[in-house]
C-alpha positions in Angstrom: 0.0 0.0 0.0 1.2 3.4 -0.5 2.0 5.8 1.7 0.0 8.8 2.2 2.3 11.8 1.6 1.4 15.0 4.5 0.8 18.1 3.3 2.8 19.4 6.4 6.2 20.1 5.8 9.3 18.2 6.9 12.1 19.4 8.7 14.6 20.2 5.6 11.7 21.7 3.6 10.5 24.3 6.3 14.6 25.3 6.2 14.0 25.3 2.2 10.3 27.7 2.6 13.1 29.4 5.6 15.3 30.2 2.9 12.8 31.4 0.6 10.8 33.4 3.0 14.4 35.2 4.1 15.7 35.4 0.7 13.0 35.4 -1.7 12.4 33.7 -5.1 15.5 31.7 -5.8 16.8 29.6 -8.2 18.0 25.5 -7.0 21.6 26.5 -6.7 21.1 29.5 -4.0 18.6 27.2 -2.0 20.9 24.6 -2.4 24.2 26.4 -1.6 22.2 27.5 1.9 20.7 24.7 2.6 24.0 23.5 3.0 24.4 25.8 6.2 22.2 23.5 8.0 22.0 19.8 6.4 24.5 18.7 4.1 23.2 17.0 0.8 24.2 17.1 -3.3 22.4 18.9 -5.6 20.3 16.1 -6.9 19.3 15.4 -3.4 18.1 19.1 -3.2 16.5 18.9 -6.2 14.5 16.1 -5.6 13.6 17.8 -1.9 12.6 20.9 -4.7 10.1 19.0 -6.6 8.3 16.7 -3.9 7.4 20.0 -2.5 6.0 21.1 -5.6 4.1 17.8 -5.5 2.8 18.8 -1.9 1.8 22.2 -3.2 4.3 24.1 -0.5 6.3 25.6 -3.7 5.5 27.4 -6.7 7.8 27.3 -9.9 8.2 29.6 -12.9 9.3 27.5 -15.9 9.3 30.2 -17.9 12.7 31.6 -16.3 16.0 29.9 -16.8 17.0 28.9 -14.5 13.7 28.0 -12.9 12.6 30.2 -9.8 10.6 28.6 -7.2 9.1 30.2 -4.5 7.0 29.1 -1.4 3.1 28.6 -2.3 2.0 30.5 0.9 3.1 33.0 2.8 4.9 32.4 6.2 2.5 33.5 8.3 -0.1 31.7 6.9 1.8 27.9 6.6 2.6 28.9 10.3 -1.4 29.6 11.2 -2.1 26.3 9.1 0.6 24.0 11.3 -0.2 25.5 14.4 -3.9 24.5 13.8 -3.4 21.4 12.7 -1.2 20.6 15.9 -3.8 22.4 18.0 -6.8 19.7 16.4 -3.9 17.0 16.9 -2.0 17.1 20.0 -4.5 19.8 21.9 -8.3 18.5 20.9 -8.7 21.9 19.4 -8.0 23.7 22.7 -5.7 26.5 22.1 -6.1 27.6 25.6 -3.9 24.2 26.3 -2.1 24.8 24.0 -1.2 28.0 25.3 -1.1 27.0 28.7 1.7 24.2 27.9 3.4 26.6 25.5 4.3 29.1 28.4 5.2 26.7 31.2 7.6 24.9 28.9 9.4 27.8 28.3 10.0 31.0 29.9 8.7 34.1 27.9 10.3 37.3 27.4 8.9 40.1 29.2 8.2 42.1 26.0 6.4 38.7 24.5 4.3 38.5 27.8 3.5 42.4 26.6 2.1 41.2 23.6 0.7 38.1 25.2 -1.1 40.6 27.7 -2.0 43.1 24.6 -3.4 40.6 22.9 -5.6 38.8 25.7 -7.0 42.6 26.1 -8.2 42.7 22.8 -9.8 39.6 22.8 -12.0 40.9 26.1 -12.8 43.9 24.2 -13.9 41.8 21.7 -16.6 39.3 23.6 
């Protein structure tokens, strides 16, 4: 039987929609030459990485250049709001209050991201 291929990305290819988010539209040999900064792999290897995420819809690609261009199919924030709700249904039962609440007592947050954290709680009181 096959196996069903996640539409969430791995590891290496968040670091590949990384470097693309940083960088912006790049041809294979950039993403490969830092890519190697992190995980070290040939260009096929890369390449390959390069078009199973075309097959997973995470990257776009413009043929028409040459060399090709790729670039990610979403915007950061948005693959970020995607994962993190798909881990929330997952791990959390759909409880971001959980969620949350496990996310700050695993690790100790800045006082300027409690700020925010505080700012917006506030808003969301305002709101109900």
């Amino acid at each position: 039987m096959a196996r069903h291929v996640s539409s969430q990305p791995t590891e290496v290819e968040l670091r590949i929609l990384r470097i693309l988010w940083d960088d912006g539209p790049s041809i294979a040999r950039h993403i490969h030459d830092s890519l190697q900064q992190f995980r070290q792999t040939t260009y096929s290897t890369t390449v390959k990485m390069l078009s199973v995420m075309l097959d997973k819809d995470l990257l776009k690609r413009d043929d028409e250049a040459k060399p090709q261009i790729y670039r990610p199919a979403k915007p950061q924030q948005r693959t970020q709001k995607q994962m993190l709700g798909e881990l929330i249904d997952k791990v959390y039962d759909g409880s971001a209050a959980q969620l949350m609440l496990h996310a700050l007592s695993s690790k100790r947050a800045t006082p300027d991201e409690i700020a925010q954290i505080r700012g917006l709680l506030s808003e969301m009181e305002d709101e109900s």
